[in-house]
C-alpha positions as CSV (number, residue, x, y, z in Angstrom):
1,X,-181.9,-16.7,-123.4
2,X,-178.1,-16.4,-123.3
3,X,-177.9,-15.1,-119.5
4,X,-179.8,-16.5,-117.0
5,X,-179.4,-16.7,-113.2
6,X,-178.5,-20.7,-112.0
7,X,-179.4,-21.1,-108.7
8,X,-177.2,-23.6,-106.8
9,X,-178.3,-24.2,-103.2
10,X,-177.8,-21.1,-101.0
11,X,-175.7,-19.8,-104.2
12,X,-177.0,-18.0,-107.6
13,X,-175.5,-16.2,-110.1
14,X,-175.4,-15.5,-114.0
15,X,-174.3,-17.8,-116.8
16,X,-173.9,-17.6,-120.4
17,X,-176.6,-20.4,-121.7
18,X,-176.3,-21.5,-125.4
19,X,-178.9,-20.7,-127.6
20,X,-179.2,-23.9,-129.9
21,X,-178.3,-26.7,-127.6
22,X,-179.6,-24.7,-124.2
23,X,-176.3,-26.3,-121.8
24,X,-174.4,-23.6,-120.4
25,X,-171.1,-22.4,-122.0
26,X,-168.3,-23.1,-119.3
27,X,-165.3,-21.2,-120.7
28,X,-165.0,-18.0,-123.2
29,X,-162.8,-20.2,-125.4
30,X,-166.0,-22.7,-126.2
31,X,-168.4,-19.6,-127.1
32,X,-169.7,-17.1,-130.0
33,X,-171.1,-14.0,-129.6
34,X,-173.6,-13.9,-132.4
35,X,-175.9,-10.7,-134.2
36,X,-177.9,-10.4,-137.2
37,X,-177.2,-7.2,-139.3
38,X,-179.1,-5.9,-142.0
39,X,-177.7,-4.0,-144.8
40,X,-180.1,-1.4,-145.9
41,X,-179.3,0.5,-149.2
42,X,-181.4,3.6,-147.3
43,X,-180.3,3.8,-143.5
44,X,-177.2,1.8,-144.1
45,X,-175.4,-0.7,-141.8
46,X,-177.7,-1.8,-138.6
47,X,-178.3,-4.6,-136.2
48,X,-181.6,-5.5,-134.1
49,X,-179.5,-6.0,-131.4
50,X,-180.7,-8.8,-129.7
51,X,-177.4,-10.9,-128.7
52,X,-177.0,-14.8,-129.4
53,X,-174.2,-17.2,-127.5
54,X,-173.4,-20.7,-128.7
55,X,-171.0,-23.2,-128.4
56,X,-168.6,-23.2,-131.3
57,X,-169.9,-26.4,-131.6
58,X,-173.3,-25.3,-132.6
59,X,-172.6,-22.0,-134.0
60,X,-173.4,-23.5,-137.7
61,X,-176.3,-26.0,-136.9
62,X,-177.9,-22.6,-135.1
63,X,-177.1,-20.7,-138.1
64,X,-178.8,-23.3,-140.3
65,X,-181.7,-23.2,-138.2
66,X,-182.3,-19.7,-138.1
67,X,-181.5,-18.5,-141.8
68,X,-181.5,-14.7,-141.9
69,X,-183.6,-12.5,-144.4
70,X,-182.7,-10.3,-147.6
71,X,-179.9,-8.2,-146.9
72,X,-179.0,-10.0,-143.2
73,X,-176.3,-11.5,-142.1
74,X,-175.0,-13.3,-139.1
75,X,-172.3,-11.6,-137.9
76,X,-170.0,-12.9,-134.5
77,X,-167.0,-12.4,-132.4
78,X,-165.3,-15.0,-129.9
79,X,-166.9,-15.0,-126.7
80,X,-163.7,-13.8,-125.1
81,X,-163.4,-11.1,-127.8
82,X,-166.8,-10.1,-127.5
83,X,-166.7,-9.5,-123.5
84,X,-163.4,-7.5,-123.8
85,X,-165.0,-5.2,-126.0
86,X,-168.2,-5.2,-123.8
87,X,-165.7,-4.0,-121.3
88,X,-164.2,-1.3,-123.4
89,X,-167.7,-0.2,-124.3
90,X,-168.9,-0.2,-120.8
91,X,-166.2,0.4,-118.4
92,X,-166.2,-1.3,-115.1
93,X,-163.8,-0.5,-111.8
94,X,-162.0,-3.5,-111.6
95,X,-160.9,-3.4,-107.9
96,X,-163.7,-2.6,-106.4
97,X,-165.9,-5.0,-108.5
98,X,-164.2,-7.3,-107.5
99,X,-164.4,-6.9,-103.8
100,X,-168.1,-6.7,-104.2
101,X,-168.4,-9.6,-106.0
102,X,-166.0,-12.0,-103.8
103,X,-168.9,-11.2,-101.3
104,X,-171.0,-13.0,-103.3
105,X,-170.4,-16.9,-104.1
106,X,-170.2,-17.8,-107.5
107,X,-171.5,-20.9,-109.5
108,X,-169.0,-23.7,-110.3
């Protein structure tokens, strides 16, 4: 489960949990954004879309572990990357997210 709420004390909030090792990814720069996509000489390109996140660190021992089928393939993108197109894909209101979520405390 790559997000989970972390509840510490009278604070919660979501974190990006890695899939193979189950620790939590503390910075964008240790992370991978991982997918499976299936080439399918019928329908074409597709992906199931469920959404992985590892530690660079285990990106290939996770791989290993879960081999994909005929035609798959693991596809990825840098954490970082992957949220700023997240962003691009679903636009957010910067100011005023932010405002809402400094009323909130956040997980150190």
């Amino acid at each position: 489960m790559p997000i989970q709420i972390q509840i510490d004390g009278q604070r919660s909030g979501p974190v990006a949990i890695c899939d193979h090792c189950g620790q939590r990814i503390t910075h964008t720069n240790d992370g991978n954004a991982l997918w499976l996509e299936t080439s399918d000489p019928q329908r074409g390109r597709r992906t199931e879309g469920k959404i992985i996140l590892t530690h660079k660190r285990c990106n290939s021992a996770f791989e290993q572990a879960h081999r994909p089928g005929e035609r798959q393939i693991w596809c990825s993108n840098d954490l970082d990357v992957f949220m700023i197109h997240l962003l691009a894909n679903v636009p957010v209101d910067m100011p005023s997210a932010k405002q809402r979520a400094s009323l909130l405390a956040s997980i150190d």
